[in-house]
C-alpha positions in Angstrom: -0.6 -39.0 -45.8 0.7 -37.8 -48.9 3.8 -35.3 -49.4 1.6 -32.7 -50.5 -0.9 -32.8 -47.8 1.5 -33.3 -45.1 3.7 -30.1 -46.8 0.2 -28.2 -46.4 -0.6 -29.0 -43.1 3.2 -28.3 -42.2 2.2 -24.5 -44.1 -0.3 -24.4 -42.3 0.7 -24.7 -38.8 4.0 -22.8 -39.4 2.5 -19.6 -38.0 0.8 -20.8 -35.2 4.4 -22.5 -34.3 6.7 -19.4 -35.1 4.0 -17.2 -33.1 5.2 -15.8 -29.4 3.8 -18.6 -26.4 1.0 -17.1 -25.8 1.2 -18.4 -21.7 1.9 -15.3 -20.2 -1.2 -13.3 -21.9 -3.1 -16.6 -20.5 -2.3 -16.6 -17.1 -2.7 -12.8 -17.3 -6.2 -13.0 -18.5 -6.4 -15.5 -15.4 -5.3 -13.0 -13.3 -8.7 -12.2 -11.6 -9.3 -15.7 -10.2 -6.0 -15.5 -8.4 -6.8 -13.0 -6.9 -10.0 -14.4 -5.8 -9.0 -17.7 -4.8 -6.8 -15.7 -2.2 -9.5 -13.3 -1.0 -11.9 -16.7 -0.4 -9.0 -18.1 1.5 -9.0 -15.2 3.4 -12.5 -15.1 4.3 -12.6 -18.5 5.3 -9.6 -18.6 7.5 -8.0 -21.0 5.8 -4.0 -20.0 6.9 -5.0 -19.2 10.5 -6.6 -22.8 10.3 -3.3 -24.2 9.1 -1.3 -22.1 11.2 -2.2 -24.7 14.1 -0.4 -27.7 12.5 -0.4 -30.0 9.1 -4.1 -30.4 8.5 -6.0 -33.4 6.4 -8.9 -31.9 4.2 -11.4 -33.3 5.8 -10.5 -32.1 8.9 -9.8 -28.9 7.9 -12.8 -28.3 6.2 -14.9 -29.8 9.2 -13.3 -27.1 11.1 -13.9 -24.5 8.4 -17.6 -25.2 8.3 -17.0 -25.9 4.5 -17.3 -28.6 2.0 -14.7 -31.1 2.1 -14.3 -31.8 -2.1 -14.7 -27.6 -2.9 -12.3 -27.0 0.1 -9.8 -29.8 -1.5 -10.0 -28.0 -4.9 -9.0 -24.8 -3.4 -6.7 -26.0 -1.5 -4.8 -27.4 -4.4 -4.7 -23.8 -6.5 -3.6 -22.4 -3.3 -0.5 -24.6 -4.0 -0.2 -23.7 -7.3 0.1 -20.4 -6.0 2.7 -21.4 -3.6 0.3 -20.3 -0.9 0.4 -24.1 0.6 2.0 -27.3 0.9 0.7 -30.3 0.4 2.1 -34.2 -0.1 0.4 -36.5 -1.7 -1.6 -37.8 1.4 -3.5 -34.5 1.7 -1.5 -33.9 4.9 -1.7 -29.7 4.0 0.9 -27.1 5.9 1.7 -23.2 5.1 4.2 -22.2 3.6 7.1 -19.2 4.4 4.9 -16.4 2.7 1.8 -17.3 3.4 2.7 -18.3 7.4 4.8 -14.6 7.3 1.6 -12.5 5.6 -1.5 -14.3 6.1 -2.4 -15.7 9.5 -5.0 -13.1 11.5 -3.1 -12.1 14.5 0.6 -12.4 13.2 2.4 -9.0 13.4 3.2 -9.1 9.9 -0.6 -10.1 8.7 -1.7 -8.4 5.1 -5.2 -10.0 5.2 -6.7 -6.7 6.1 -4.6 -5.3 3.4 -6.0 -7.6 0.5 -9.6 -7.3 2.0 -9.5 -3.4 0.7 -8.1 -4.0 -2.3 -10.8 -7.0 -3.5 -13.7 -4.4 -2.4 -12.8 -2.7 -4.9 -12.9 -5.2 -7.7 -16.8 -3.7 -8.8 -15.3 -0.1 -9.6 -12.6 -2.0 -11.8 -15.4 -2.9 -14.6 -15.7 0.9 -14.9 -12.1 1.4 -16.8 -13.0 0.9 -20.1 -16.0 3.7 -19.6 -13.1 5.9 -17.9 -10.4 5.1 -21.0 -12.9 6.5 -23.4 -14.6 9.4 -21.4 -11.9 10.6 -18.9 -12.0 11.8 -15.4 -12.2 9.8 -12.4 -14.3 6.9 -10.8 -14.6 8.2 -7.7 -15.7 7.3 -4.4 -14.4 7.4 -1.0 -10.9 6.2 -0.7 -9.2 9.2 -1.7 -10.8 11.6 0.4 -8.5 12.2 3.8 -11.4 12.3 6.0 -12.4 8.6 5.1 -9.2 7.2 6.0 -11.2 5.3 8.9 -13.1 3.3 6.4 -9.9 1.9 5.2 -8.1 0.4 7.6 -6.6 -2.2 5.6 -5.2 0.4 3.0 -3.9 2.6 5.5 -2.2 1.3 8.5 -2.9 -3.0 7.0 0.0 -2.2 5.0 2.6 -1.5 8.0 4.5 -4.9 7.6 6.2 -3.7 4.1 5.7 -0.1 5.4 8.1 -0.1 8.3 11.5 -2.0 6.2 10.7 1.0 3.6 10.8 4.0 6.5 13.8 2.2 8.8 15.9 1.8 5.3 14.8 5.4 3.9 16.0 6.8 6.9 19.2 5.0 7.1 19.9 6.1 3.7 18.9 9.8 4.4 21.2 9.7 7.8 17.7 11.1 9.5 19.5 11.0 12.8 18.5 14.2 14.4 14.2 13.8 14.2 13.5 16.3 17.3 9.8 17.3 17.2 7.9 15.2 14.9 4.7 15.0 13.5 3.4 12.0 11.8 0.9 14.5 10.1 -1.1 11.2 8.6 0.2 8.4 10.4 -1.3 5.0 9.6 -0.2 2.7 11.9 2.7 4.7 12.3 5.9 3.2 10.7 7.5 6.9 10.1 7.0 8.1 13.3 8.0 4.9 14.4 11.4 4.5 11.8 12.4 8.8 12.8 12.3 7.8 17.0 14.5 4.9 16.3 17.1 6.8 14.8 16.8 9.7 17.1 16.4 8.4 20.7 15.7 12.0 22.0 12.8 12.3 19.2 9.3 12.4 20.5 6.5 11.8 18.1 2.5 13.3 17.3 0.5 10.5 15.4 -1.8 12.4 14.3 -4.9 10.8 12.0 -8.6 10.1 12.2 -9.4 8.5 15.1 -10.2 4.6 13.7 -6.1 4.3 12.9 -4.9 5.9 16.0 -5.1 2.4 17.5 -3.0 0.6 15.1 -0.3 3.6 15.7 -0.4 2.9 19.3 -0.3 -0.9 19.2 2.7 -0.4 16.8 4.6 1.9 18.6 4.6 0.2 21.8 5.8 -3.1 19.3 9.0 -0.9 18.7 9.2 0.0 22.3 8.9 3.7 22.1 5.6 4.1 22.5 6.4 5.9 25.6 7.8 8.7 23.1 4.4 9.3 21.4 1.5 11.5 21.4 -1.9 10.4 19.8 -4.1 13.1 18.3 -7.3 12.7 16.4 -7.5 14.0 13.3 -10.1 15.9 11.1 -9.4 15.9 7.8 -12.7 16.5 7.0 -12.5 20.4 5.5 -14.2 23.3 5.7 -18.1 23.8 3.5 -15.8 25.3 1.5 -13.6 22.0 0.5 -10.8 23.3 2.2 -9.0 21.2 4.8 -9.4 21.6 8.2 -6.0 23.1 9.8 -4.1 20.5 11.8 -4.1 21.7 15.9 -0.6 22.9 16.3 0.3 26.2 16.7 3.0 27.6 13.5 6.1 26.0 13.9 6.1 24.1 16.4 7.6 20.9 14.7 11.3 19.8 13.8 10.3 17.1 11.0 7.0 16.8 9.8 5.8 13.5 7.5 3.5 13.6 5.4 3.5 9.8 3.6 1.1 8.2 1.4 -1.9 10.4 1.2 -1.3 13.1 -1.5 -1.9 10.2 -4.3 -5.1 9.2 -3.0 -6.0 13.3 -2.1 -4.6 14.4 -5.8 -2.8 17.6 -6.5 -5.2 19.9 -5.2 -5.2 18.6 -1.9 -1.6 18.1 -1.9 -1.0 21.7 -2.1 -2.9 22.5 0.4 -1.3 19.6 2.7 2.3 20.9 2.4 1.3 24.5 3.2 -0.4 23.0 6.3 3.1 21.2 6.5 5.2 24.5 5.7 3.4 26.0 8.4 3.9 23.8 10.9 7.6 23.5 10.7 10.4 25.6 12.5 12.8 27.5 10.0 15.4 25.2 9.3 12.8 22.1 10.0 12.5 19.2 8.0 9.7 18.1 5.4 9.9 14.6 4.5 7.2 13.9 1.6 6.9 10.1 1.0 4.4 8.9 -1.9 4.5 6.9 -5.2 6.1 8.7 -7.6 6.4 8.7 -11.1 9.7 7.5 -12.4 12.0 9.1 -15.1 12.2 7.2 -18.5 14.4 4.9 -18.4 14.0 3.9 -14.8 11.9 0.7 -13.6 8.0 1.7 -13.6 7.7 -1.6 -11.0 3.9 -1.3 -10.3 3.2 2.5 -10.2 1.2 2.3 -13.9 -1.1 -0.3 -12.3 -1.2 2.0 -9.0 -1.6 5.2 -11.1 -5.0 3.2 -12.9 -6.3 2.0 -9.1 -6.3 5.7 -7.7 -8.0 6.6 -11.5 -10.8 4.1 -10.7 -11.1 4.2 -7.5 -10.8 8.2 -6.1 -11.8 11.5 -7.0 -8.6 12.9 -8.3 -5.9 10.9 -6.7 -3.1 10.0 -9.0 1.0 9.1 -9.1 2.9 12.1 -10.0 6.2 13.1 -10.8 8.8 14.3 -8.1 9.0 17.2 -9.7 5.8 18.4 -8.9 6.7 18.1 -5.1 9.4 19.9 -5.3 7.8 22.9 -7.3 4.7 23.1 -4.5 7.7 22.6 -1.8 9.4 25.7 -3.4 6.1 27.4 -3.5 5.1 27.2 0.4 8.8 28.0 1.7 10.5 24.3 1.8 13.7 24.1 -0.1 13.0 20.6 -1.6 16.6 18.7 -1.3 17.8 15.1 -1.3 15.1 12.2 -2.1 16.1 8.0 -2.2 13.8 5.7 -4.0 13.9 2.4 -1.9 11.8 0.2 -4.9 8.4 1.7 -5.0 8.6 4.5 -2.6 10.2 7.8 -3.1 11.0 9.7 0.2 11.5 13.7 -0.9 13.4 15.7 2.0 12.8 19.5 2.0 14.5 22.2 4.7 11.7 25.0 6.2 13.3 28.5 4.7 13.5 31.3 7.3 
């Protein structure tokens, strides 16, 4: 090659050289099959499968009902995603996260968790309509009265749910719990978190009935499930749209909770939930709001944009909002909002009932 070509083809590829790698916008663009390769794992049972011992493919797969070479090929991006072990005889075992998280029956299982998330991946090719027209998506998981059809969302999510609540109220030195409602319980990791600090607390999990289950199963996990009451919830509302009163006579409660369901509800609702809340507590009681909640600049954003766009495709009017407009419909309803802690995602708002 001449000095002049190879000078032009050295022009040439300068800019493709000096450009930023573009891996990262590859793998993001990949993203989606990650997360289905997961999901499929899920469905086939592939980590409860290797739960049992190291597993050849083909036995494995027999097992599985599933094709031995399609199994092998998932098998081996399941190790790229660190999801499985394998040596170079096809001898396959789990590893730490995926033994922790993903086998059906473990206490700290997620499966049920992801399973929500991936039914929702139709409503997600509906974003770019939403970017350019506005509103919401919609459908069913924001509304409180459908809680029951998310099970996964709701009380799936207890294994990262309970470190948050036993830290949050370490930090917050929530030591003397009393009378507590659990106003939308999940499986229960508040109520749960408040009676281990307070061994003279006694709990209401109060929810729609298809959660009250995990609460209970939870509970007695912690051994204090002596200490808990389990009342079904309607959160259906009124013809009207508003929501049904909880059955509890005006304050009657020490603490009341209300944790991770004014984002999916949206700001509407949440009003009207901590006035339900307000009126349920004693003067001098204690609100604890828990939610997502957007961050001041500066401040690590973690996931809550990518939360923020889920509730905008997915609910009705659900949506991550400041702390700020907590404390201002705390204020409103006679809760003196005071001290909040942001363990990573989660920020835990305290307020004090006003005589």
């Amino acid at each position: 090659m001449s000095a002049p070509t190879a000078a032009a083809h050295s022009g040439a590829l300068a800019p493709y050289e000096d450009a930023p790698d573009p891996g990262p916008l590859l793998a993001l663009n990949f993203g989606f099959a990650r997360a289905r390769v997961l999901g499929t794992a899920l469905d086939l049972g592939v980590f409860t499968g290797l739960a049992r011992g190291p597993r050849a493919t083909r036995g494995l797969a027999a097992e599985l009902g599933c094709d031995t070479a399609a199994l092998r090929g998932l098998l081996a991006a399941l190790e790229e995603l660190g999801l499985v072990a394998g040596d170079g005889a096809e001898s396959w075992t789990l590893t730490g996260l995926s033994r922790a998280y993903l086998v059906e029956g473990g206490r700290g299982y997620l499966g049920g968790h992801f399973a929500d998330v991936l039914a929702e991946w139709d409503r997600w090719s509906g974003l770019t309509e939403l970017v350019r027209k506005g509103g919401h998506g919609g459908g069913e998981l924001g509304a409180p009265g459908k809680r029951g059809l998310f099970p996964g969302m709701f009380a799936g999510i207890f294994p990262v749910g309970v470190r948050t609540a036993f830290r949050a109220a370490r930090e917050l030195g929530l030591r003397d719990a009393g009378q507590v409602l659990d106003l939308a319980s999940g499986a229960g990791e508040w109520g749960i978190a408040l009676a281990a600090a307070d061994p003279e607390a006694r709990v209401v999990a109060h929810d729609v009935p298809e959660l009250l289950g995990a609460a209970r199963e939870r509970a007695a996990e912690f051994g204090v499930g002596e200490r808990f009451r389990f009342v079904p919830a309607d959160f259906g509302g009124d013809a009207a749209g508003r929501m049904t009163k909880a059955p509890f006579p005006a304050g009657c409660f020490d603490t009341v909770v209300l944790a991770h369901l004014s984002r999916f509800a949206g700001p509407d609702a949440t009003e009207r939930l901590v006035q339900e809340c307000a009126r349920l507590l004693r003067p001098g009681g204690t609100l604890l709001v828990v939610d997502v909640m957007r961050q001041e600049p500066g401040r690590p954003a973690l996931h809550r944009p990518m939360i923020a766009l889920s509730l905008l495709v997915n609910t009705e009017a659900g949506g991550v909002q400041e702390e700020s407009a907590y404390r201002a419909v705390m204020e409103k309803y006679g809760v003196t909002a005071k001290e909040s802690v942001t363990p990573g995602l989660i920020t835990v708002l305290t307020g004090e009932r006003r005589q």
